[in-house]
Backbone as a chain_set.jsonl record, in Angstrom:
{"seq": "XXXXXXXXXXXXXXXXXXXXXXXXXXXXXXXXXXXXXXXXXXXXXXXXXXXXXXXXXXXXXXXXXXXXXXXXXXXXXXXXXXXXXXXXXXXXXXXXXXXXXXXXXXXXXXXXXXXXXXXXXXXXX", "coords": {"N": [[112.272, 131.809, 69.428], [108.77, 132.496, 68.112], [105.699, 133.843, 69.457], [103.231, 132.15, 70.534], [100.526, 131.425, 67.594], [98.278, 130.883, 67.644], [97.41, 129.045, 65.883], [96.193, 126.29, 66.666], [97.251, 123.667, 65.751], [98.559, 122.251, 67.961], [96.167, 121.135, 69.29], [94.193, 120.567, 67.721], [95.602, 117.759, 66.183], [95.787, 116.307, 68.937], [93.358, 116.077, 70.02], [91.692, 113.833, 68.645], [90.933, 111.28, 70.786], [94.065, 111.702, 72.215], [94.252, 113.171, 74.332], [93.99, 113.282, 77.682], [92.536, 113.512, 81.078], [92.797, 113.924, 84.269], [91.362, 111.88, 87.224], [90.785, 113.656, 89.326], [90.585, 116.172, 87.968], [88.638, 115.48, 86.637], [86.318, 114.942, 88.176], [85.927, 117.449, 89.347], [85.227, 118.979, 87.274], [82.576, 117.671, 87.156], [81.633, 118.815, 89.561], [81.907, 121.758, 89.365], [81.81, 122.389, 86.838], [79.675, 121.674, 84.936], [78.849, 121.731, 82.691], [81.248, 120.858, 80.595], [82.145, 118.387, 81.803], [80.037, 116.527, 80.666], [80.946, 115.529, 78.941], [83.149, 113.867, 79.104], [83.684, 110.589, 80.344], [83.629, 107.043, 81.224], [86.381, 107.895, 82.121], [88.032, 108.699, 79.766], [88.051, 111.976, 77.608], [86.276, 114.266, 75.839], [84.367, 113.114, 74.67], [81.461, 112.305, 72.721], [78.146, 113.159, 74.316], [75.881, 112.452, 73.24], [76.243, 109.892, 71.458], [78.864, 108.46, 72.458], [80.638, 108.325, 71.431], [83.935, 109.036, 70.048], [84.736, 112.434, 69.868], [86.221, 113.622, 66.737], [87.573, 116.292, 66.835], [88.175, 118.465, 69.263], [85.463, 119.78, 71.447], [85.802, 121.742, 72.593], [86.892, 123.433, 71.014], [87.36, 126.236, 69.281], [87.278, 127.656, 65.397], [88.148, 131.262, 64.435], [85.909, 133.671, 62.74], [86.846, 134.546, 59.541], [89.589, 134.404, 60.077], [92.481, 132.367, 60.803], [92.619, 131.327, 63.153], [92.354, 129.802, 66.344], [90.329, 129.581, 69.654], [90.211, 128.547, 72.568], [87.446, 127.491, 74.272], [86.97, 126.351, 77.171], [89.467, 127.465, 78.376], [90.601, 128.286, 80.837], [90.135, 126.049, 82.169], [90.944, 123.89, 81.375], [92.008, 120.344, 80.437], [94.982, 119.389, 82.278], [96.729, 118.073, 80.349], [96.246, 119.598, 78.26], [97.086, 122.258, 79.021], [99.8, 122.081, 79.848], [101.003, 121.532, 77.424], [103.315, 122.826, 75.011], [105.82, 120.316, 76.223], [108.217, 119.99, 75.12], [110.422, 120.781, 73.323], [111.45, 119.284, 70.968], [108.907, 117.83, 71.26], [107.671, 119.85, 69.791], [108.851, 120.065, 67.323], [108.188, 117.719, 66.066], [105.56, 118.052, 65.949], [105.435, 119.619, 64.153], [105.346, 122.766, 65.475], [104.126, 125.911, 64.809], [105.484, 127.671, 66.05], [108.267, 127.284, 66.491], [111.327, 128.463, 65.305], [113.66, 129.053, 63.048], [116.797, 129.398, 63.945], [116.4, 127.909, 66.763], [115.816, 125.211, 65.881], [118.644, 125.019, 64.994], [119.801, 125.415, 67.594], [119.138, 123.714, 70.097], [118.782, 123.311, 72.719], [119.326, 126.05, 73.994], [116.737, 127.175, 72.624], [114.776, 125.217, 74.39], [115.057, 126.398, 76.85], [114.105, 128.9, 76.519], [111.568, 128.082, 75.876], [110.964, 127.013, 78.003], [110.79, 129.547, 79.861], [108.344, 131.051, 78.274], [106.509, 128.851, 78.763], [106.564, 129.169, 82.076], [104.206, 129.617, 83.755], [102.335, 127.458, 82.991], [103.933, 124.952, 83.897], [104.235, 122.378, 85.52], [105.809, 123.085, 89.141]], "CA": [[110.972, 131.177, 69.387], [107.972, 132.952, 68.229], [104.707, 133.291, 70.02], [102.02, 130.84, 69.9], [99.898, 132.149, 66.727], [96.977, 130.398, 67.505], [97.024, 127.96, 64.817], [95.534, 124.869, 66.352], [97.44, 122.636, 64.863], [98.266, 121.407, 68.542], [94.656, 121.451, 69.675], [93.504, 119.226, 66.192], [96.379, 116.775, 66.274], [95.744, 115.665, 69.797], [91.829, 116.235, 69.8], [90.906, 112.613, 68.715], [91.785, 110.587, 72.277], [95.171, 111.951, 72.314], [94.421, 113.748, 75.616], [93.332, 112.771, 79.038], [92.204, 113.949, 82.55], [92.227, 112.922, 85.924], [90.072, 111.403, 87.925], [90.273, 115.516, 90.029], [89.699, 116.952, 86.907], [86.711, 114.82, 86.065], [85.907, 115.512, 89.384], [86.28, 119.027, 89.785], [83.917, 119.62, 86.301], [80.795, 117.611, 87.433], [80.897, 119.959, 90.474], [82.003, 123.045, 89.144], [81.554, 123.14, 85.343], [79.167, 120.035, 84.299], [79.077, 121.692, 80.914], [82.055, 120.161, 80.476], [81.925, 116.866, 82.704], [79.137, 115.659, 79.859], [82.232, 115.111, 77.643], [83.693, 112.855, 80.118], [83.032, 109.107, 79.841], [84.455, 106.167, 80.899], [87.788, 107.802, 82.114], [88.383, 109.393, 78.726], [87.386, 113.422, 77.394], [86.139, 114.891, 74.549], [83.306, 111.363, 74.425], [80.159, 112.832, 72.309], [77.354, 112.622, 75.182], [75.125, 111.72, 72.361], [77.003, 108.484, 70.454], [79.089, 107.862, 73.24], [81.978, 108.412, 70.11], [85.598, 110.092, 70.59], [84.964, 113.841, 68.856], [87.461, 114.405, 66.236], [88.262, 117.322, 67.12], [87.618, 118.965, 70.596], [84.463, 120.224, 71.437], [85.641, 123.131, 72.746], [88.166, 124.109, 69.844], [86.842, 127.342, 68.247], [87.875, 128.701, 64.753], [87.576, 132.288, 64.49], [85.459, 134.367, 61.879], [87.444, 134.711, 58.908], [90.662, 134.264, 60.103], [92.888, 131.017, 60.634], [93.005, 131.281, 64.465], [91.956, 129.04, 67.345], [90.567, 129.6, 70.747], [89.567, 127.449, 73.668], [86.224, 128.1, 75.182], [87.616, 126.383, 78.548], [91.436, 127.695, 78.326], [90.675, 128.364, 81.932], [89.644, 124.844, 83.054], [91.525, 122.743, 80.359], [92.943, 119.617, 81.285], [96.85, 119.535, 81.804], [97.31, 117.878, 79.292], [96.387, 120.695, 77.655], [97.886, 123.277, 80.193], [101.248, 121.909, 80.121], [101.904, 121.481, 76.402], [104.226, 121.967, 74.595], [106.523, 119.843, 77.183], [109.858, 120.358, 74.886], [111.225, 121.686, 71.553], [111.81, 117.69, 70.173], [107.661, 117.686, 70.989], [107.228, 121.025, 69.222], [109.186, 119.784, 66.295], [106.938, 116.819, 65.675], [104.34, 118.257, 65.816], [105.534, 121.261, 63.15], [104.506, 123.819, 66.003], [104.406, 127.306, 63.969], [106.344, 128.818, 67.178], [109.416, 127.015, 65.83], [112.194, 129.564, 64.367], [115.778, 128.096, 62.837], [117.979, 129.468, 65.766], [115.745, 126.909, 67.759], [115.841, 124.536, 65.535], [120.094, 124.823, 65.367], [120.208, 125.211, 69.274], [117.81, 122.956, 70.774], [118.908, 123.911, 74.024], [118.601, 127.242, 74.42], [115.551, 127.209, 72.704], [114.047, 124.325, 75.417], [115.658, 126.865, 77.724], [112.876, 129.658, 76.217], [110.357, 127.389, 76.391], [110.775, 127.05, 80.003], [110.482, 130.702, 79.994], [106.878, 130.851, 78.321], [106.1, 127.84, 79.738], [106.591, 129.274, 83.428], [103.334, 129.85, 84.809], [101.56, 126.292, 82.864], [104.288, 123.82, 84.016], [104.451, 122.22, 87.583], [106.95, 123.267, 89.771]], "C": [[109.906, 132.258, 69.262], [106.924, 132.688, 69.142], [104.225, 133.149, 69.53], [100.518, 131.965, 68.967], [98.709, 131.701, 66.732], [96.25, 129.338, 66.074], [96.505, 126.945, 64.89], [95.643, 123.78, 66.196], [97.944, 121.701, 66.496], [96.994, 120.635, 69.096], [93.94, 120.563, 68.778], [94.259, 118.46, 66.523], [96.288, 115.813, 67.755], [94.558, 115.462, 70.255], [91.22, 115.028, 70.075], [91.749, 111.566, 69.881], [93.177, 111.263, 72.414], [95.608, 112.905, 73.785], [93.982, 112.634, 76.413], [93.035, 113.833, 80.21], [92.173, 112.935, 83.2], [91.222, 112.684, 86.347], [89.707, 113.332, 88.746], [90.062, 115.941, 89.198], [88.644, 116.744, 86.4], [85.506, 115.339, 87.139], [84.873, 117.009, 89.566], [85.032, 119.176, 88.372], [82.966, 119.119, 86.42], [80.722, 117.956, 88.583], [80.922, 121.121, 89.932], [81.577, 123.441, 87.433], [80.83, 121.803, 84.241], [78.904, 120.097, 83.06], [79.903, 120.761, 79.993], [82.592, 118.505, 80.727], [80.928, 116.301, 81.607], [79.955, 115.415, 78.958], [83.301, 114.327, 77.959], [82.787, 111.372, 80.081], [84.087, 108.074, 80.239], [86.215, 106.405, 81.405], [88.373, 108.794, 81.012], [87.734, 110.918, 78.794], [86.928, 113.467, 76.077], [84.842, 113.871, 73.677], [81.72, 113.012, 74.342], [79.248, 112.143, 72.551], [76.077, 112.109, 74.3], [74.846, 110.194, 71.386], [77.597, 108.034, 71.142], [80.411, 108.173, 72.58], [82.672, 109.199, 70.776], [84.575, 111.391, 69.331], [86.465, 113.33, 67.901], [88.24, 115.495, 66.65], [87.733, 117.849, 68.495], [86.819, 119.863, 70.272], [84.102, 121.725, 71.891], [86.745, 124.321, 72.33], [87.371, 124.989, 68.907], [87.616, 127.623, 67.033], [87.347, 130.308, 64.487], [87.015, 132.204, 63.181], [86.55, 134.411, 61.131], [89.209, 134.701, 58.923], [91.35, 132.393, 60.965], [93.641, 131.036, 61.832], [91.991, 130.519, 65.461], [91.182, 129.82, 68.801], [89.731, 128.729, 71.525], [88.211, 127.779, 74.513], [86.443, 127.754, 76.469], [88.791, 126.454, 78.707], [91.563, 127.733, 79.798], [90.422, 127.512, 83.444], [89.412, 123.625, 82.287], [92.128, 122.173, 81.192], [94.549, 119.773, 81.473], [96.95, 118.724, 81.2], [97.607, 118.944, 78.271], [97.156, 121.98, 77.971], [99.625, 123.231, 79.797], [101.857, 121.521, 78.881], [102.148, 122.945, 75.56], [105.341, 121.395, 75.991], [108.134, 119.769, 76.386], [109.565, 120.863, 73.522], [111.056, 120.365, 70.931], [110.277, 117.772, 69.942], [106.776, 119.156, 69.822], [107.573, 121.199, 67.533], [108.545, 118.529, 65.539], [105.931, 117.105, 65.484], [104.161, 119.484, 64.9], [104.786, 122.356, 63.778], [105.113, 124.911, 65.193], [105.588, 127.878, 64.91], [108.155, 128.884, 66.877], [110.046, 128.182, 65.226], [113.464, 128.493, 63.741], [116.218, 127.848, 63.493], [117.144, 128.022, 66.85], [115.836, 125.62, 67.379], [117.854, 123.703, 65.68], [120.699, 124.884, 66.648], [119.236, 125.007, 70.175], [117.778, 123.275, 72.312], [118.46, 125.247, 74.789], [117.477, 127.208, 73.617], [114.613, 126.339, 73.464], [114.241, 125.212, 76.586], [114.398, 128.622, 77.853], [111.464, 129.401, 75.836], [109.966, 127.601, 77.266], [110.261, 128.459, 80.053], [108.769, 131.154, 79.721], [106.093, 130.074, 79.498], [105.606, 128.106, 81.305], [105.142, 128.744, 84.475], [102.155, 128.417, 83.937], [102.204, 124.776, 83.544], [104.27, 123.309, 85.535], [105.853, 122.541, 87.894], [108.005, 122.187, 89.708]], "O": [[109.925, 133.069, 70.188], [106.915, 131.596, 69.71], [104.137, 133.503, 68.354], [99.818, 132.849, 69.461], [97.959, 132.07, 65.829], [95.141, 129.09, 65.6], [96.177, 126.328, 63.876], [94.79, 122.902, 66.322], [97.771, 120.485, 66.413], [97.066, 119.419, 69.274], [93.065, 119.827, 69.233], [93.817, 118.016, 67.582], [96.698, 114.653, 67.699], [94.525, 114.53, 71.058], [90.515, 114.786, 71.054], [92.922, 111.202, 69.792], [93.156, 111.216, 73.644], [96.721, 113.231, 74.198], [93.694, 111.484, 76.08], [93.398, 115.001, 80.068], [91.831, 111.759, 83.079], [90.162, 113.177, 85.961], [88.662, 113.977, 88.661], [88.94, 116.434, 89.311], [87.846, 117.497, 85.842], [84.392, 115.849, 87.021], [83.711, 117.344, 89.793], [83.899, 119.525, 88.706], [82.03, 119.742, 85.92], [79.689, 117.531, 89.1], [79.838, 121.703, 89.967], [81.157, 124.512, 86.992], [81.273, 121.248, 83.235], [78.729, 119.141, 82.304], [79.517, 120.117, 79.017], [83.227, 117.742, 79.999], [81.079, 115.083, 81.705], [79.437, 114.962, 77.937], [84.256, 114.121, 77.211], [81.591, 111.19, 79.854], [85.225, 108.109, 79.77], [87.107, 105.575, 81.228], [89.165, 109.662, 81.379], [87.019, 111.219, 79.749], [87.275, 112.615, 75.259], [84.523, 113.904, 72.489], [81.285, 113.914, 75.058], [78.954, 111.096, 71.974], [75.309, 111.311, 74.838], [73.855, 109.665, 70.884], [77.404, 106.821, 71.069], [81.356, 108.275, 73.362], [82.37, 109.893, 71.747], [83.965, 111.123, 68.296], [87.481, 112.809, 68.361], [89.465, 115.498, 66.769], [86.583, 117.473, 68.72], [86.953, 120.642, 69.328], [83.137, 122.484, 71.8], [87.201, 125.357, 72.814], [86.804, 124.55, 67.906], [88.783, 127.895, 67.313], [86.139, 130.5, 64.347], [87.244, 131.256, 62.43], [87.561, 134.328, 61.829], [89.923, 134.947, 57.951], [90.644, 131.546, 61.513], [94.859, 130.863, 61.882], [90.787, 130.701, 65.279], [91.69, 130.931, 68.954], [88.667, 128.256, 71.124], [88.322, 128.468, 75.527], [86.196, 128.675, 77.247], [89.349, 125.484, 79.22], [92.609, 127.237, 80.218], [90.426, 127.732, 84.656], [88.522, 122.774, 82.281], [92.662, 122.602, 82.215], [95.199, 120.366, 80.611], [97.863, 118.163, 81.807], [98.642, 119.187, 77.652], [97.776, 122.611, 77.116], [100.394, 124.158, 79.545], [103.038, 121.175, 78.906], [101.368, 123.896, 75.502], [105.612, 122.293, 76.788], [109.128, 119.508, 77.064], [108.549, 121.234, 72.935], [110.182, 120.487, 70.073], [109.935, 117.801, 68.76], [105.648, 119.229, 69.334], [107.033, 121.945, 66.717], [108.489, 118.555, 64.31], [105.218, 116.4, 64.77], [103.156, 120.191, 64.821], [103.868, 122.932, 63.196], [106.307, 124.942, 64.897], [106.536, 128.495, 64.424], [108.972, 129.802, 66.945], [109.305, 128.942, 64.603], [113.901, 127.406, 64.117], [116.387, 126.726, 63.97], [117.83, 127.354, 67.623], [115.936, 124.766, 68.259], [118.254, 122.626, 66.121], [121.852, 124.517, 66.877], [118.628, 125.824, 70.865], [116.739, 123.456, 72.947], [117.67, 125.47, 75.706], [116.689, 127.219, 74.563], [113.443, 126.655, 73.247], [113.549, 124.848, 77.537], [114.041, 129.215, 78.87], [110.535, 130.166, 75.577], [108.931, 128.192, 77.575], [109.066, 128.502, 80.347], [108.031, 131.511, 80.639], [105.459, 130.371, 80.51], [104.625, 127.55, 81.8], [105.034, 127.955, 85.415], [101.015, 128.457, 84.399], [101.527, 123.765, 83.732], [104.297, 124.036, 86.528], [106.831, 122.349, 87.171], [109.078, 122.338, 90.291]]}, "num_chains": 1, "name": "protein.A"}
């Protein structure tokens, strides 16, 4: 399994509603980061405090300068939804994650098995 190249392509594909937060995470950002909490609505994320509308794409999905890379302006107080994906290899193959190699593809196992390994420090115990 390669590492994650910053392509995005999970980050777009799940963008329009395809996430969520908790009620503690809704929480937790109109005390601590209400930047964020104004993109909250209703239960849902990513709700443009202006229209009330789903974003297309998340609001706090950067592309870089000239190159065809991603980054998160809150990577550090993303929901788990976001945190905790990819949640397998089957979800990583649907979703044509770049990280994909062959060998992973021909031994789904051990590559779910080096998932886990990345994975470590986003998944719950």
């Amino acid at each position: 399994m390669k590492p994650c190249n910053q392509c995005g392509r999970c980050c777009t594909k799940y963008s329009n509603g395809g996430l969520s937060a908790t009620s503690d995470e809704i929480e937790y950002w109109q005390t601590f980061r209400p930047a964020i909490a104004k993109f909250a609505a209703h239960g849902e994320i990513w709700i443009d405090p202006s229209t009330g509308q789903q974003f297309e794409i998340c609001p706090w999905l950067k592309k870089t300068d000239g190159a065809e890379l991603y980054t998160c302006d809150i990577y550090h107080d993303r929901p788990d939804d976001c945190r905790v994906y990819p949640t397998s290899v089957d979800q990583m193959l649907i979703d044509d994650c770049e990280m994909i190699e062959q060998k992973d593809r021909d031994n789904r196992k051990q590559a779910q098995a080096a998932l886990a390994v990345i994975m470590s420090d986003s998944w719950p115990s």
